[in-house]
C-alpha positions, -999 to +999 in steps of 0.1 A: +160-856+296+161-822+315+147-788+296+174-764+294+169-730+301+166-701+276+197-677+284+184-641+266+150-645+287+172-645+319+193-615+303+166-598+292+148-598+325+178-589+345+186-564+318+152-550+319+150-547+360+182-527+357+165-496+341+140-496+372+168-501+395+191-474+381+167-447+379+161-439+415+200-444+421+211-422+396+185-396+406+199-398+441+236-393+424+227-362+407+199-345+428+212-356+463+225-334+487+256-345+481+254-347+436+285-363+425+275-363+391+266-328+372+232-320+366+242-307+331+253-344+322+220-367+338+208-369+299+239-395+288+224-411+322+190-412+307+204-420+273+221-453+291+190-461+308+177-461+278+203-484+254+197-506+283+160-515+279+168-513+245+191-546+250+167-561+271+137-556+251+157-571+219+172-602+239+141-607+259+121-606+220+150-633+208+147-658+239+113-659+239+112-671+202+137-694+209+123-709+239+091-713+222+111-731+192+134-756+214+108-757+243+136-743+267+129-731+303+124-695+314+100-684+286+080-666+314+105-642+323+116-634+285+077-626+286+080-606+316+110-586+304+090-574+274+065-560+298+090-546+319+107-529+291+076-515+273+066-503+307+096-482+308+097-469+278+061-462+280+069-440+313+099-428+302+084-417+266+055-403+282+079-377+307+095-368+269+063-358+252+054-335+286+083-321+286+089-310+250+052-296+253+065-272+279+054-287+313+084-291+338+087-282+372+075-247+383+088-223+413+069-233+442+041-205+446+046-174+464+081-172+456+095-149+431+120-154+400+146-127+392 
């Protein structure tokens, strides 16, 4: 009898690679030189990043437990997308705290603000 393979640790994975994939390619949309999204809207992006991991960390959780309980396939990468998807969040809560403690980018030195 073949094992069959546990469908929300594949999600999750995928689910989970996409936040790593997006953020350099939105950054590039909205800081490149040539932006075609507004710099005033790059939070929704960061808030859809966000939901993201969100949905691969929960389906990732989900088909890990159920590939341990029906001995399904593919419990490594349900595994894997937890790690990937703490990692993130861990990164991406981490710029959040900075931020809201006030350090951000500063004017390069010897260069005056007006």
């Amino acid at each position: 009898m073949k094992k069959r393979i546990s469908i929300g640790c594949l999600l999750g994975f995928i689910f989970s690679l996409l936040g790593w994939i997006a953020i350099p390619v939105m950054q590039v949309l909205v800081e490149g030189p040539h932006a075609v999204i507004p710099a005033r809207q790059s939070y929704l992006i960061d808030i859809g990043i966000a939901l993201v991991e969100i949905v691969a960390l929960i389906l990732s959780i989900v088909g890990v437990v159920t590939a341990s309980r029906k001995r399904l396939k593919l419990r490594g990468l349900g595994i894997a997308g937890i790690a990937i998807s703490a990692a993130l969040f861990f990164i991406f809560g981490s710029v959040l705290l900075l931020i809201s403690l006030g350090f951000h980018e500063s004017p390069p030195t010897g260069t005056t603000v007006s």
